[in-house]
N, C-alpha and C positions, 0 to 999 in steps of 0.2 A: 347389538353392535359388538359385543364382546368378543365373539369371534374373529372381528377383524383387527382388535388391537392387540398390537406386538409387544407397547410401551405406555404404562401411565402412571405417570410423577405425581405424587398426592401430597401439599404441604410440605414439599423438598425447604428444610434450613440445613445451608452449612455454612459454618464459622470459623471464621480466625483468626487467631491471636496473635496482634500487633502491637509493639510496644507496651506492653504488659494489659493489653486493653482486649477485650474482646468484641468481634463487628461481625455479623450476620453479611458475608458476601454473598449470598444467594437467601432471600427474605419468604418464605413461605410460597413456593411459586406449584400449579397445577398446572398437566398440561398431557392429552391422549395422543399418543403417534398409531397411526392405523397402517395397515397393509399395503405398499403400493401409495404410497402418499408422501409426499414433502411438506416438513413442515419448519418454516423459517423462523431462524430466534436472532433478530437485530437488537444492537444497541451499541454505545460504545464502549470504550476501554474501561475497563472497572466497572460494570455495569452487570456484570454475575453471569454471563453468556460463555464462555468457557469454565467457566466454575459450574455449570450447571452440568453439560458434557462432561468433566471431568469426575463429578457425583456420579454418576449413570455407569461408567465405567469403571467405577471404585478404585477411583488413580489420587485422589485428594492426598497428596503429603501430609500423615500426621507424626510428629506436629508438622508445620502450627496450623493445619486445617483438619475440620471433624462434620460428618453429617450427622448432625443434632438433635432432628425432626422430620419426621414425613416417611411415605414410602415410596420404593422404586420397584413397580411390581410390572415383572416379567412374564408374558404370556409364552410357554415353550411352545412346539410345533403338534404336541398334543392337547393345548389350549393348559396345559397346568399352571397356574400362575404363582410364582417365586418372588418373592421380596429379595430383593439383588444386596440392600443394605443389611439383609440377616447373613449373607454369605460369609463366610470365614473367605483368605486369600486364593485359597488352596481350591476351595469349590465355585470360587469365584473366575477361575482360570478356564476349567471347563467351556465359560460362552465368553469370556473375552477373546476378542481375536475369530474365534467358531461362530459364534451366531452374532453376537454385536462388535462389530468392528468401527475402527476410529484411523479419521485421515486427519493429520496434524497441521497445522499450519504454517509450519515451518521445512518443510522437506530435508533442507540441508542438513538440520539439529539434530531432523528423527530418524535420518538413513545412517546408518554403521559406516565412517572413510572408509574401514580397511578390509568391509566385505564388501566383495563385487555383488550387483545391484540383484543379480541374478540368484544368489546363496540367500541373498536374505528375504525372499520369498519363498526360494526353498525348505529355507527352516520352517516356516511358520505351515508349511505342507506336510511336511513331515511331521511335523509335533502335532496339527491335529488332525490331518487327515491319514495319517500311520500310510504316506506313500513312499518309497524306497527312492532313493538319490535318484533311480534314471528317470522314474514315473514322473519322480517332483519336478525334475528338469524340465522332463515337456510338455508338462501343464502352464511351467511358468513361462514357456516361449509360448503355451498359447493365450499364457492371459496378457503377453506385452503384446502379442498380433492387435486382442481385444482392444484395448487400451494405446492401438494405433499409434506405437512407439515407431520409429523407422527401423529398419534393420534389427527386427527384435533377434534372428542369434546372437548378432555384436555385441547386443545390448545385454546379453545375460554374463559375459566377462568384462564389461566394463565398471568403472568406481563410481560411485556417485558425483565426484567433482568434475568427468570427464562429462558430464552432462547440464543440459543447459536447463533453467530453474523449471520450465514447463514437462520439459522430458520426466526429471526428478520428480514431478507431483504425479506423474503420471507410474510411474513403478510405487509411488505411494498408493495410491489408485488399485494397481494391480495387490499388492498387499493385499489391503483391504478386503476386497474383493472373494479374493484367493478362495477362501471355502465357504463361499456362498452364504454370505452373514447374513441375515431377518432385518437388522435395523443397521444403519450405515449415518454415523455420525461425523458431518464433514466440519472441521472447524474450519474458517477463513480458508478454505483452501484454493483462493485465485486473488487474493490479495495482493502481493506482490507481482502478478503475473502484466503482462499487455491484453492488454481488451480482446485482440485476435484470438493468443492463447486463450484468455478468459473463455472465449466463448466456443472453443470446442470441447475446453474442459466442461463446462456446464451440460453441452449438449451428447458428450459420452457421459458423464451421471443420470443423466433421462434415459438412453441408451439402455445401462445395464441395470437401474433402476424396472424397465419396463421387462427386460429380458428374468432379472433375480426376483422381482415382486419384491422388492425390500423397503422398507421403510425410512425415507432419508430425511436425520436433521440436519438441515442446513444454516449456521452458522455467519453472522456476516456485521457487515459495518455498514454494506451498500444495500442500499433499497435496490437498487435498479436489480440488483443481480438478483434479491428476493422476487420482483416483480416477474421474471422470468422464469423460475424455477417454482417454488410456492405454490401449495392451493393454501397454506393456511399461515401465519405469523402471530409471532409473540414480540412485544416490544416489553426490553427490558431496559432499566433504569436505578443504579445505584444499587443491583439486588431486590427488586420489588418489579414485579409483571404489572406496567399500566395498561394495554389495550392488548386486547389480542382476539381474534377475528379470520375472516375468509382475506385473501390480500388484496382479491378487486373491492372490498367494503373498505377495506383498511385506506386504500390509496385514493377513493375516491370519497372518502367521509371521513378522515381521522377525527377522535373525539379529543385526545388525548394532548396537550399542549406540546407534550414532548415528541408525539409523532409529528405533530406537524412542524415543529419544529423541522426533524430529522429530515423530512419531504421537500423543505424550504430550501434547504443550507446547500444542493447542491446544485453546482453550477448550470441555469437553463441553456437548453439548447434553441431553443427557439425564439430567446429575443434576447438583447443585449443589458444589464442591470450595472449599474454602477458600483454599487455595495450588494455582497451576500448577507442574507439573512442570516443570524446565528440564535443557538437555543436561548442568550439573554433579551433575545427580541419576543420571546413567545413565553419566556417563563420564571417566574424570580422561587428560591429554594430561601423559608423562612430557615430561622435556627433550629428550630425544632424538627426538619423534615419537609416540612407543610411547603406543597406545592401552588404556589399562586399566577393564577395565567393573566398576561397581558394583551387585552385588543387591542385593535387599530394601529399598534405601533409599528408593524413590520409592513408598510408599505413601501415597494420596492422603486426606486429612483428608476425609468427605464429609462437610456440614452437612445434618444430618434438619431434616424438614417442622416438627416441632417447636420445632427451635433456632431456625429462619427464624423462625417465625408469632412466639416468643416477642419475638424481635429487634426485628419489623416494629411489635410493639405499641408496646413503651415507645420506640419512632422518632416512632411516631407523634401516640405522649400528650406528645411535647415540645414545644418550640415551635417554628415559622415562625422560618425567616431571611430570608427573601424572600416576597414577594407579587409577582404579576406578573398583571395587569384589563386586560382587551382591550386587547393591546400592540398597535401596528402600527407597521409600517416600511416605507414606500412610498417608490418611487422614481419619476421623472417619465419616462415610456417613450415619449412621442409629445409634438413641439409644434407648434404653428403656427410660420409665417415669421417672424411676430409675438411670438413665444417666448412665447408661454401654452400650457398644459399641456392638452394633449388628452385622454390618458389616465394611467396608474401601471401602474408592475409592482410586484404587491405582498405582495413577499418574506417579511414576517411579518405576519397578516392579525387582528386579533383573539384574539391570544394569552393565554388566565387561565390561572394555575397556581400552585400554593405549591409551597416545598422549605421541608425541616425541617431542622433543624440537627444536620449528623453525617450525613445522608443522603446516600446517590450517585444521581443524577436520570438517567436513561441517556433521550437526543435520538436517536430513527432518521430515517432516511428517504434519499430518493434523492438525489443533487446539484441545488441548484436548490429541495431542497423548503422552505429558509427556516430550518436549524435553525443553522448557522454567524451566520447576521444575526440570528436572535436571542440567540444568544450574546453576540455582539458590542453587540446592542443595548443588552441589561443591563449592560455594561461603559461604555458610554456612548462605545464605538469606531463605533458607525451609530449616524446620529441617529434615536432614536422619533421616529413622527408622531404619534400618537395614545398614549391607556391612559394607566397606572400602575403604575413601577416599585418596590413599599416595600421599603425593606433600615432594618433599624434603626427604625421606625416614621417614617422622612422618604420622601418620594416622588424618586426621583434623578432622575425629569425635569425636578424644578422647581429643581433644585439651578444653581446658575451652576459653571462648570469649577474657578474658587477654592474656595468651598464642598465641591465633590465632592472635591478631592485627599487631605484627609483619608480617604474613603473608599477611595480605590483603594491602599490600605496593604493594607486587608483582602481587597480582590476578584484575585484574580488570573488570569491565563489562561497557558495552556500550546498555544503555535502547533502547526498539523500540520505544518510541514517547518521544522522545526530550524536548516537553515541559513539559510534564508532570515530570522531572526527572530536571530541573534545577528550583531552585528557586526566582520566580518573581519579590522578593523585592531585591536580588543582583544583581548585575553588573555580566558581563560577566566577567570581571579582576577577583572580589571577590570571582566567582564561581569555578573559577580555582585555585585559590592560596589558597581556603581551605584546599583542601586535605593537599599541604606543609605544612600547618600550624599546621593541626592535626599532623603529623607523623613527627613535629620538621625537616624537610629537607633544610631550610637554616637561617641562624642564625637572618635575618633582612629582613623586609617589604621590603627594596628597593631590593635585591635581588630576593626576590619571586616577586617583578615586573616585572624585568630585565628575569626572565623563562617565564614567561608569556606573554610575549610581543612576545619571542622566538617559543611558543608553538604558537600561535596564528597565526605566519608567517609559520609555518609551517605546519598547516592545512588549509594554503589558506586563511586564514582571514586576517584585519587589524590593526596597532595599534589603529587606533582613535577603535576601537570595544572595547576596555579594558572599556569604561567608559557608554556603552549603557547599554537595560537590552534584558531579551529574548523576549519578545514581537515584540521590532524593527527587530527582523530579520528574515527569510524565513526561511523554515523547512529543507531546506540542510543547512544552513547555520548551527543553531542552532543542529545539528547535528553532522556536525562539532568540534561546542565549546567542546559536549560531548566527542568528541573523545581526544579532547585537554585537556580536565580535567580526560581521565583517563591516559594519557600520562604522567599526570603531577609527578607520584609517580613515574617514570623509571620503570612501573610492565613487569616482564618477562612475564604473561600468560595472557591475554584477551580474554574475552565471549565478542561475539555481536549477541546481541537477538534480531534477525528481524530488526537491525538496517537500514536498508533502503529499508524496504518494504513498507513507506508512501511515499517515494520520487519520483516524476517522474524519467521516465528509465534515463535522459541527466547527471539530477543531480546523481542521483545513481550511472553512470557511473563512474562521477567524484569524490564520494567517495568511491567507491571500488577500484578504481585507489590508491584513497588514502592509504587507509585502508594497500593496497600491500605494496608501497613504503616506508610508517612507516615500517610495517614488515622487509625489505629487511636492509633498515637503524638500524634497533635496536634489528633484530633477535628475534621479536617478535612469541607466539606460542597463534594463535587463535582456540577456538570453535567457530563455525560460524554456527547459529543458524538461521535457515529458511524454509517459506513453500514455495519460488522459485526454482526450484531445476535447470534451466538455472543459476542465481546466485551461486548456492552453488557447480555448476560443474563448474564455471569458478573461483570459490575461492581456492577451497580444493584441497588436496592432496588426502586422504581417505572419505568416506560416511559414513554417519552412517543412516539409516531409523529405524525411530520407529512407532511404530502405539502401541495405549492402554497401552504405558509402558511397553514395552519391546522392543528388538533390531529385527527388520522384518530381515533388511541383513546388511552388514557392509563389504567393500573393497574399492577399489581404485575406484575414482568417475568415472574419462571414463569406466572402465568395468563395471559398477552398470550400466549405463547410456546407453552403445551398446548392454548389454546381460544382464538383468535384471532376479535375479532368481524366487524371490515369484510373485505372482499375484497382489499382495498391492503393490510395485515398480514398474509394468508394466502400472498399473489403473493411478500410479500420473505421470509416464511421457506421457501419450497418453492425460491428463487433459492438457500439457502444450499449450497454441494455440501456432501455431507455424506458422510464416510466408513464404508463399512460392517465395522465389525472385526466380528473372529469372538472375541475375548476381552476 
């Protein structure tokens, strides 16, 4: 079999030094990539799956990381096999980029602002494939044709931000690509993306996959998308490889506590469950390490068609918390020299819809399709152009900002990226006990401590976290806090805008677990804003699908979801990967 492997990892440790401690982020792990084969490496955040990727391509920042142990032996194209970690930087350059290329997860981070999309392919043509500026040029209009960019001339002077996040993975893509790499190392790369995009990006890496014979490892959080792409998987965990296998063995017999786990946590599609499963239902981590699995615990509550219909009635025979009559939110997209407006782009287009009070309102659709701006519109964070917003029987377009502040006690929202929405130089305490402070809600500091402490234990945090800032903590964590500061005003109606669509599925699990249980506690009434639409059929009561700013279809989420009426609802749930168990 020698001949067909490109890549094999023997005993890979690399370490690093934290707080004057040192920890093995990738624990002794093997693993052969062959010719023309995908091989997926799941697990979650902190779990040594981009630290492994990053070993292989001798990008580890030292300090404070070091590969410690093992080898990374390279088979070139005359079968000569190279230890990649005896490389110095220099000779190490030679097949970075040339024969093992790497797709980031981030697109935005890893594209240059202030080269246009099209030079920085260029470069990487010229530096190793010695093509002169006109050559490199029209290799790279033919690798954005490849890579079914639209208008790929346009697209070789345009900037990275003028590009919408799927376009950008996809000139990532071409990178990559560019000189015809052997092994093609994709980190998360449709993570952030919509299930649609997701799934032509997938189905262009088979593509050129089958076209370059290259070796792809694929990277991920989701099984489903391993399930899809994959003939083989590794499941990693805190740095140490528990199971790993063909992925129809994997998916239909995991042995591993922790795959099943990982199998469990996301949200089914084909029957309704009250609570998700999370990895503390299948596995307890001793102090020492020592993985201990638990049976029988994780049996899953399912809600019969009865319990639902009953539920859905007396939701319905209550009353309206909101009204929302042809809302629109248009933006001025073309003007004259003369600054008068040409045209709009117009991002929420004639919006009606009620929500009831106590109800979860679940928002789909693709990026772009207008459900984040009307979110935001109802909050009176984008200005409406048009319609009527009723909350409380007042209309909050007509309202003045003084007027509204009373209101925004009760509306709250919960951001999709966590850190970007808490502020750096506060404490986790300070960040919560603002809002009280603003809307005068208890008369003294110790008391708005004394809530905060309460909120804190109630979204699963700790008190010692009162006094950190958000950098020390993990992206569910810090996720969390947000949910806890907007808890902190008692608001009757909350938006959550893609709030756990950066989370691994275990932790996501455990905050939508959460997310319920507030509700059920405080008779909360959510928008729940998302392009998962697995998520947003295990939240909601009702659907809403929008595509361009307007309403595609709008009912109860299990009918949207078994009998789908338009062809835009049919397209995003066939986009979902969906895994096939055998039990």
């Amino acid at each position: 079999m020698a001949e067909q492997s490109l890549l094999e990892v023997k005993n890979l440790v690399t370490t690093f030094r934290s707080d004057g401690k040192l920890f093995n982020a990738v624990n002794n792990i093997s693993f052969t990539l062959r010719q023309g084969q995908t091989l997926g490496i799941v697990g979650e955040s902190g779990s040594g799956k981009s630290v492994t990727s990053l070993s292989i391509m001798q990008l580890i920042p030292n300090p404070p990381g070091k590969i410690t142990g093992g080898e990374i032996i390279y088979y070139t194209k005359e079968n000569k096999a190279i230890d990649l970690t005896k490389l110095s930087n220099e000779q190490m350059r030679q097949y970075r980029g040339n024969e093992i290329a790497m797709i980031f997860q981030e697109p935005m981070t890893s594209l240059n602002p202030v080269l246009k999309c099209g030079e920085q392919v260029m470069e990487s043509l010229m530096l190793h494939q010695h093509l002169s500026k006109k050559e490199a040029r029209q290799k790279t209009k033919e690798l954005f044709e490849e890579v079914q960019l639209p208008t790929p001339e346009a697209m070789l002077d345009r900037y990275p931000h003028e590009l919408s996040g799927g376009q950008k993975q996809r000139v990532m893509i071409a990178m990559a690509v560019s000189c015809n790499p052997r092994v093609l190392i994709a980190d998360e790369p449709t993570t952030a993306l919509d299930v649609t995009v997701q799934k032509t990006i997938l189905e262009l890496l088979k593509k050129l996959q089958q076209r370059y014979n290259m070796g792809i490892i694929f990277i991920t959080h989701d099984l489903g998308v391993i399930a899809e792409l994959a003939n083989e998987v590794l499941v990693m965990y805190k740095g140490n490889l528990v199971e790993q296998g063909a992925v129809k063995e994997i998916f239909a017999s995991p042995k591993h506590p922790y795959t099943k786990s990982l199998l469990a946590c996301r949200p089914p599609l084909d029957k309704r469950v009250e609570t998700l499963p999370t990895v503390k239902d299948f596995m307890q981590v001793r102090e020492d390490g020592q993985i201990i699995e638990i049976s029988n615990q994780h049996r899953v509550k399912v809600i019969s068609h009865e319990q639902r219909h009953t539920h859905l009635q007396q939701l319905y025979a209550g009353k309206k918390i909101l009204e929302l009559k042809d809302v629109s939110t248009w933006y001025p997209a073309k003007k004259t020299i003369f600054g008068k407006i040409k045209s709009y782009s117009k991002a929420v287009d004639g919006i009606s819809l009620d929500v009831y009070e106590g109800e979860t309102l679940g928002l789909v659709g693709e990026s772009g399709c207008g459900k984040t701006t009307l979110g935001r519109s109802i909050l009176k964070l984008a200005k409406a152009t048009h319609g009527q917003i009723i909350y409380q029987n007042q209309d909050l377009l007509q309202l003045s900002e003084k007027d509204f502040r009373p209101h925004r006690k009760n509306m709250q929202i919960i951001f999709q990226d966590p850190y970007s929405s808490l502020n750096p130089r506060m404490t986790v305490g300070q960040a919560i006990a603002e809002p009280m402070q603003v809307h005068e809600l208890f008369p003294n500091a110790a008391q708005r401590k004394e809530k905060v402490m309460d909120l804190l234990k109630k979204v699963g945090l700790e008190e010692k976290h009162y006094q950190r800032y958000p950098h020390e903590f993990s992206g569910g964590q810090r996720q969390r806090i947000c949910i806890a500061r907007a808890l902190a005003l008692k608001p009757k109606f909350i938006i959550c805008d893609e709030s756990v669509s950066a989370l691994d599925v275990s932790v996501q699990a455990q905050v939508l677990n959460l997310l319920n249980d507030l509700k059920k506690e405080f008779n909360f009434t959510y928008i729940f804003i998302s392009h998962d639409l697995g998520v947003v059929k295990f939240m909601s009561d009702r659907m809403v699908v929008m595509q361009k700013g307007k309403i595609e279809e709008m009912g109860d989420t299990d009918d949207i979801y078994n009998n789908p009426k338009s062809e835009y609802t049919k397209k995003l749930i066939d986009s979902i990967p969906k895994i096939k168990q055998t039990h």
